[in-house]
C-alpha positions in Angstrom: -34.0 -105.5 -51.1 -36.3 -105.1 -48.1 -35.4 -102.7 -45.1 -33.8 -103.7 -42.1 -36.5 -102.7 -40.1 -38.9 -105.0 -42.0 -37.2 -107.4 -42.1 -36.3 -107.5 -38.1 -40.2 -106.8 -37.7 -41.4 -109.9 -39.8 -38.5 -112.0 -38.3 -36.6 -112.6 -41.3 -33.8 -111.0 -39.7 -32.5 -112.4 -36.2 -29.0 -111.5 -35.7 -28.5 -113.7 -32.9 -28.7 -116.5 -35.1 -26.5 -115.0 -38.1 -23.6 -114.4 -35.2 -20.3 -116.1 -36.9 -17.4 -116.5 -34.7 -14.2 -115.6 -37.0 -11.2 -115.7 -35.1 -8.9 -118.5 -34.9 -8.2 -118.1 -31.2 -11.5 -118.7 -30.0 -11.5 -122.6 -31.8 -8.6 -123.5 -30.2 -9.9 -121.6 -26.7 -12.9 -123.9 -27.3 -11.3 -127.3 -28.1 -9.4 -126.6 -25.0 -12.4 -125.9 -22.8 -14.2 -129.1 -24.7 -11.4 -131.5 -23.9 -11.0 -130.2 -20.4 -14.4 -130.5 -19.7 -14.3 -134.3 -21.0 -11.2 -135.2 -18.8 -12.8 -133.6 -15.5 -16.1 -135.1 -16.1 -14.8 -138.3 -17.0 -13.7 -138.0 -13.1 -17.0 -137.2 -11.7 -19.7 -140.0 -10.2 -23.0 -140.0 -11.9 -24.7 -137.3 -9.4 -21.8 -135.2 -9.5 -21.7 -135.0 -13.5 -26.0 -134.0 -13.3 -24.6 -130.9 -10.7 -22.0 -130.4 -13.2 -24.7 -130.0 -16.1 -27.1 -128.5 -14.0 -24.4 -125.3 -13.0 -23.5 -125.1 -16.9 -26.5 -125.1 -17.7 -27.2 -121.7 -15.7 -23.8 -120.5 -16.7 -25.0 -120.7 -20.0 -28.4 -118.9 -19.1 -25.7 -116.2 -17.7 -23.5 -116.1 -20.8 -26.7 -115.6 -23.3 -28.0 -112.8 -21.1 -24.4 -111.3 -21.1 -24.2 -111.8 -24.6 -27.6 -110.1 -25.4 -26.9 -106.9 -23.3 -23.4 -106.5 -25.1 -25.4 -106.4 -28.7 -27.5 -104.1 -27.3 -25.0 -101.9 -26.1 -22.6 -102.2 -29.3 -26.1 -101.7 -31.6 -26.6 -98.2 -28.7 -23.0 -97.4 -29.6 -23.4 -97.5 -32.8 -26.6 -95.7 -33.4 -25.0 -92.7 -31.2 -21.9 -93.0 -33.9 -24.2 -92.6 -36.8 -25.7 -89.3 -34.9 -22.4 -88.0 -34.3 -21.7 -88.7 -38.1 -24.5 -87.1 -39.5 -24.1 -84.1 -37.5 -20.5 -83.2 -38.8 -20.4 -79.8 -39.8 -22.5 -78.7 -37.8 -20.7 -77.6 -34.9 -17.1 -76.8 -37.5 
């Protein structure tokens, strides 16, 4: 089995694409949102539906950078947990 760090490196590993969403909640959170969505656009005039897009479209811009920063953090965290791990008995 190749490394991690190799396999991040030669772009075999991308975790942004292996991201699985596993709780229940957030399906039906989603079909909710989806449905709304449909019944407020359905609504909207033509030029009003392309603003619509157009502002989701930068939300999602917003949500993906949000998204990438919270990895990074939680990947931080955890690296600082594995320090604090390895140092155990150290300081007893």
């Amino acid at each position: 089995m190749q490394s991690v760090i190799k396999q991040i490196y030669s772009g075999e590993l991308c975790p942004a694409e292996r991201s699985k969403v596993c709780i229940a909640e957030f399906y039906t959170a989603k079909n909710s949102a989806v449905q709304a969505h449909d019944a407020f656009e359905e609504k909207l005039s033509q030029s009003m539906k392309e603003e619509l897009d157009e502002y989701l479209s930068k939300e999602s811009d917003v949500t993906a950078y949000h998204m990438e920063q919270a990895f990074s953090d939680g990947f931080r965290l955890g690296a600082q947990l594995m320090l604090e791990v390895l140092e155990v008995g150290k300081d007893d």
